[in-house]
C-alpha positions, -999 to 999 in steps of 0.1 A, spaced: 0 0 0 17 32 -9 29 57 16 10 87 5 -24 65 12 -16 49 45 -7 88 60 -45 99 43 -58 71 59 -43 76 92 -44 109 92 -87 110 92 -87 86 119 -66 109 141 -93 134 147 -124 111 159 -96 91 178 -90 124 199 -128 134 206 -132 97 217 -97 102 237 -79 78 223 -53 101 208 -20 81 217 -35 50 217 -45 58 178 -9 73 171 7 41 189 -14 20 165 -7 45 132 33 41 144 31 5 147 19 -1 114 40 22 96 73 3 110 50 -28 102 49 -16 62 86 -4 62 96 -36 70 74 -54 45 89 -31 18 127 -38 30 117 -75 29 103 -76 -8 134 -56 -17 154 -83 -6 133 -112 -22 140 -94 -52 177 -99 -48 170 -134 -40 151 -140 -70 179 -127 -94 206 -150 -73 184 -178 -76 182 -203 -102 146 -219 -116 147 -259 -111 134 -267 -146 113 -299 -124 101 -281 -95 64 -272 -88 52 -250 -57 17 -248 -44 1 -225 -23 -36 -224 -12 -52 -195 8 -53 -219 39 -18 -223 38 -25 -266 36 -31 -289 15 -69 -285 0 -90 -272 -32 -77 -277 -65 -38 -274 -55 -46 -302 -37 -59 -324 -62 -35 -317 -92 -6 -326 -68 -27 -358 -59 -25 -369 -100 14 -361 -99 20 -385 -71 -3 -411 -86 14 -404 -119 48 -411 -105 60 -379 -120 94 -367 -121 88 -336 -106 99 -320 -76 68 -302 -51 66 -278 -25 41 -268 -9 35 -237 17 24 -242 52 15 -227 84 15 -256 107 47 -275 101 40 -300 125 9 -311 107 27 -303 77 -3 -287 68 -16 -325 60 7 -326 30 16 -360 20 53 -370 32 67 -387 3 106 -381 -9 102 -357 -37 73 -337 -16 81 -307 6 68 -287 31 81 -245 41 65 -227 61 46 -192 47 67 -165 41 96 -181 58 132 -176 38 129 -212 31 92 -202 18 108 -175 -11 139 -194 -16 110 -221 -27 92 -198 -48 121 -179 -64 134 -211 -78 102 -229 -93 93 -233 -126 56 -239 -122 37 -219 -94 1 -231 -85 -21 -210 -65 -61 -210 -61 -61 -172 -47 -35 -144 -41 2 -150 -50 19 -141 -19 -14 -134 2 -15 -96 9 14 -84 25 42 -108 11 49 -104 -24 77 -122 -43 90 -114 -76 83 -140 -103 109 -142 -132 100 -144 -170 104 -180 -172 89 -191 -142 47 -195 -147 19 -194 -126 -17 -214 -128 -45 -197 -110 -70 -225 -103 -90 -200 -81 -110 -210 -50 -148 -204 -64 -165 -214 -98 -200 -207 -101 -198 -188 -72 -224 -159 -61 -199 -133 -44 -189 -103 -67 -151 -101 -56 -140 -72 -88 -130 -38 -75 -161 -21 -77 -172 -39 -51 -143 -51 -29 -140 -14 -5 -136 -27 26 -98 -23 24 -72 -12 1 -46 -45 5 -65 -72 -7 -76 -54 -41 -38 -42 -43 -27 -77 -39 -51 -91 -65 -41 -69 -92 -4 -75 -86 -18 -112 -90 -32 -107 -124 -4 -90 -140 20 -123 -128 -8 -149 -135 5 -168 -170 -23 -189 -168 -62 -193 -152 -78 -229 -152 -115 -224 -157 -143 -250 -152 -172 -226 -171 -178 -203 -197 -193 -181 -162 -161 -185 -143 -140 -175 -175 -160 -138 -175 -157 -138 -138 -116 -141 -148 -123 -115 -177 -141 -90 -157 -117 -87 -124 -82 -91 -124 -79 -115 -157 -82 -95 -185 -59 -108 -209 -44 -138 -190 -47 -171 -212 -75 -193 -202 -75 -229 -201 -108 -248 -197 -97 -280 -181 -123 -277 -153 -116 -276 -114 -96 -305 -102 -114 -303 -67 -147 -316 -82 -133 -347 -96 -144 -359 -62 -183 -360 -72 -174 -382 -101 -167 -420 -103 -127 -413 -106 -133 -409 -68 -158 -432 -56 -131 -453 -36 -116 -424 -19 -151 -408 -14 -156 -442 7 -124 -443 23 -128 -405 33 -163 -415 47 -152 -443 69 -124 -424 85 -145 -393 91 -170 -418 112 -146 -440 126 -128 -410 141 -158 -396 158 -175 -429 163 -206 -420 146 -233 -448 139 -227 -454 98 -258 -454 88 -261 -419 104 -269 -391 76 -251 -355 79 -261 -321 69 -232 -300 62 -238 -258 75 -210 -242 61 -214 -202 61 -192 -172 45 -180 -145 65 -187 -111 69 -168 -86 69 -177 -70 99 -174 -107 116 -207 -106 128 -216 -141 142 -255 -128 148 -265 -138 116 -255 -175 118 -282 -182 142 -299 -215 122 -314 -235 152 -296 -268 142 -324 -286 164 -350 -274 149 -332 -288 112 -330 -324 123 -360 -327 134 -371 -314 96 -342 -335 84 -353 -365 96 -390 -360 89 -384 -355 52 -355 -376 45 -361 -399 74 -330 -416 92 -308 -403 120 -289 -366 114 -262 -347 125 -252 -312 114 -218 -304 107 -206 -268 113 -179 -252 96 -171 -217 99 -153 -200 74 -112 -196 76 -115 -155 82 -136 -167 115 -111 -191 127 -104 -168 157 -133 -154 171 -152 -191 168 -141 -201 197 -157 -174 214 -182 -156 193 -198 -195 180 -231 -201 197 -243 -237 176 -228 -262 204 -260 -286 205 -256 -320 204 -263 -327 169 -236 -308 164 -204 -316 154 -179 -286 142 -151 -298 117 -140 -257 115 -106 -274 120 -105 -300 86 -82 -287 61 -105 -294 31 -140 -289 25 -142 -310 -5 -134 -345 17 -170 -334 34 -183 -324 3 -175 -358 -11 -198 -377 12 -222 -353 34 -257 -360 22 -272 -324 24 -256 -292 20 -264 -253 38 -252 -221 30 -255 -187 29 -235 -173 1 -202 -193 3 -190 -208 -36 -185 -242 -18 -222 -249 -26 -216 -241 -61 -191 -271 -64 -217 -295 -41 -243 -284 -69 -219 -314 -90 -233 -339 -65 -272 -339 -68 -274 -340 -35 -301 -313 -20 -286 -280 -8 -304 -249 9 -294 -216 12 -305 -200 51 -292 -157 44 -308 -140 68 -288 -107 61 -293 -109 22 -301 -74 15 -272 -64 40 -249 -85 22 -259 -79 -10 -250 -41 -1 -213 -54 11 -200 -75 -18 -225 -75 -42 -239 -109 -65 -233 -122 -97 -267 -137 -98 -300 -134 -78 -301 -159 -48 -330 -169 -68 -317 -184 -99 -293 -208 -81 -311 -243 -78 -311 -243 -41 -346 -232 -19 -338 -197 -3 -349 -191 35 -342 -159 52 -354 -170 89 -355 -206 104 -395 -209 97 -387 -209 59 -360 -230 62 -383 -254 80 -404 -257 56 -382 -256 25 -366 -286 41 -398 -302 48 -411 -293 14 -379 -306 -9 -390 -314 -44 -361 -342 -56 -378 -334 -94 -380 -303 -93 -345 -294 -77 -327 -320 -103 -342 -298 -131 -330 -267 -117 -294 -278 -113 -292 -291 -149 -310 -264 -161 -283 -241 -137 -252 -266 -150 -261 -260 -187 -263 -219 -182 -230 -218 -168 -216 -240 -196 -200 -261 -168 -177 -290 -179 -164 -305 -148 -167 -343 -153 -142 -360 -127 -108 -358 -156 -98 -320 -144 -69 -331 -131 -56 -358 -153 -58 -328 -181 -44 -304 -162 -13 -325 -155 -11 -338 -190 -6 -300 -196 20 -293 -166 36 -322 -179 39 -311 -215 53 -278 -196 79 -289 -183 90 -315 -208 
């Protein structure tokens, strides 16, 4: 963020800040970011030394996912490479090295943790860089030489949220950091002819395009169905669950205000609808959103005991894979469930709100899924779920978007990284 806008910025908080007398607390904050950006802006300058004394490894591949861990279509491309037996050498970037981030620990397969020198030595020396979201996350930019490249496989699809510029404002670093993002990207993998003008419209312009389709939602397909199983039978053995018990996946966005009021579905309530329509024994699984990660374990007021939270689990799409019902609000995870046929709901209580804040691509309304904006609707959109009539909707949604996801994603993707590199 330049200089000249972070003094502007500061500078109009300084005046409220002293009617509310808070004046040298607010100058204490102002100075410790400042120092915070100076040093930022040292370290890039030195990545960019490292970059120039630091040769690209013609076989090396790094990934980085917005979770820092191994999930979404990063994931899943690295997944074919190991199966493939490929002569290439992987990196990945991680926050939790003693988890590894969940990255498999095979010889050729490497874990660094974010933005540590290890991290930029990593990335400065790669040939292929795979990301599903900002290259370098906000505030830790690397250069990239001219013949290094980087795949976008982006973290949505079909998804709702408006994330361009015009409606992005509630901060000046995440724009900033997409943009830089788009100028570096060599190459965005697209799964529709929707997603591509998403690409075209934001940060994309003129990057090349390949439709290959999204690597994550190979998972709905048959090229899956054992791991789907095997995924299944872990999740229940781990938690001791009955396996004939059915489970109903709530899986919200955030705000940006972090406002945990408006996830307020009464889970007990849904179960009891649940298992009237559908029949069986349910559970709910919760999972908040990775921008909530730390004010859940405060602010999070679903702790019934249908309830189980899996906020933790690296990777939506393993639930995705074998959940039998899926709730959102405006999150692009429902977007790729859509794949499975399975019924999903949306519960947006604050749609008008939100709508205000980030803006939609589409009305709520065209999506396939029954809209509630209270828990009486959702009641009785769960108790009045029309199998027909929903399966029409999501081909009739599928063929709109010109979606081809069809469980090859990513053998054709790594056919093409392959070719790449040779």
């Amino acid at each position: 963020m330049p200089v000249v806008q972070i003094v502007k910025r500061k500078a109009k908080r300084m005046f409220p800040a002293a009617v509310e007398g808070r004046f040298f607390k607010r100058m204490g904050v102002a100075w410790k970011q400042t120092k915070t950006w100076v040093d930022r802006s040292i370290g890039y300058e030195n990545r960019k030394v490292l970059s120039q004394n630091t040769p690209v490894v013609h076989n090396r591949i790094m990934f980085i996912t917005f979770n820092h861990s191994y999930s979404c279509n990063p994931k899943y491309i690295c997944e074919e490479l190991i199966k493939r037996n490929a002569n290439v050498e992987i990196y990945w970037g991680v926050t939790n090295m003693n988890t590894r981030g969940y990255v498999p620990d095979l010889p050729n397969v490497h874990v660094v943790k974010m933005n540590s020198y290890e991290y930029f030595v990593a990335a400065c020396s790669s040939h292929v860089i795979i990301i599903n979201s900002l290259l370098g996350d906000k505030f830790y930019p690397f250069p990239v030489k001219k013949e290094q490249r980087v795949f976008e496989t982006w973290h949505g699809s079909l998804g709702i949220k408006r994330f361009d510029l015009a409606h992005y404002n509630t901060n000046l670093s995440w724009p900033e950091a997409a943009i830089r993002t788009g100028k570096l990207t060599n190459y965005c993998i697209s799964n529709s002819k929707f997603e591509e003008d998403v690409f075209r419209e934001t940060f994309w312009p003129e990057t090349r395009i390949m439709r290959l389709g999204h690597a994550r939602n190979d998972i709905f397909f048959d090229t899956y169905k054992e791991k789907r199983a095997q995924w299944k039978k872990e999740f229940f053995e781990e938690r001791g669950l009955d396996p004939e018990t059915k489970l109903c996946l709530y899986a919200p966005t955030f705000r940006d205000t972090h406002n945990f009021e408006v996830y307020d579905l009464n889970c007990d309530r849904l179960v009891e609808a649940l298992e009237e329509r559908f029949g069986g024994e349910w559970k709910i699984l919760l999972r908040y959103h990775d921008n909530d990660k730390k004010k859940e374990k405060t602010q999070n007021k679903l702790k019934q005991d249908c309830v189980i939270d899996v906020t933790d689990l690296p990777d939506i799409q393993e639930l995705l894979s074998f959940v039998d019902c899926g709730i959102t609000d405006y999150s692009s995870w429902i977007y790729d469930f859509v794949l499975s046929g399975k019924p999903g709901f949306i519960y947006a209580r604050d749609v008008e709100i939100y709508n205000n804040e980030r803006g939609f691509y589409f009305k709520l309304e065209e999506s396939p899924f029954p809209v509630a904006k209270c828990n009486d609707e959702m009641m009785q959109n769960v108790r009045s779920f029309d199998e027909k009539l929903y399966a029409d909707k999501v081909k009739e949604f599928l063929d709109g978007k010109e979606c081809m996801d069809d469980g090859h994603a990513s053998e054709r993707i790594a056919d093409r990284l392959m070719k790449l590199l040779g």
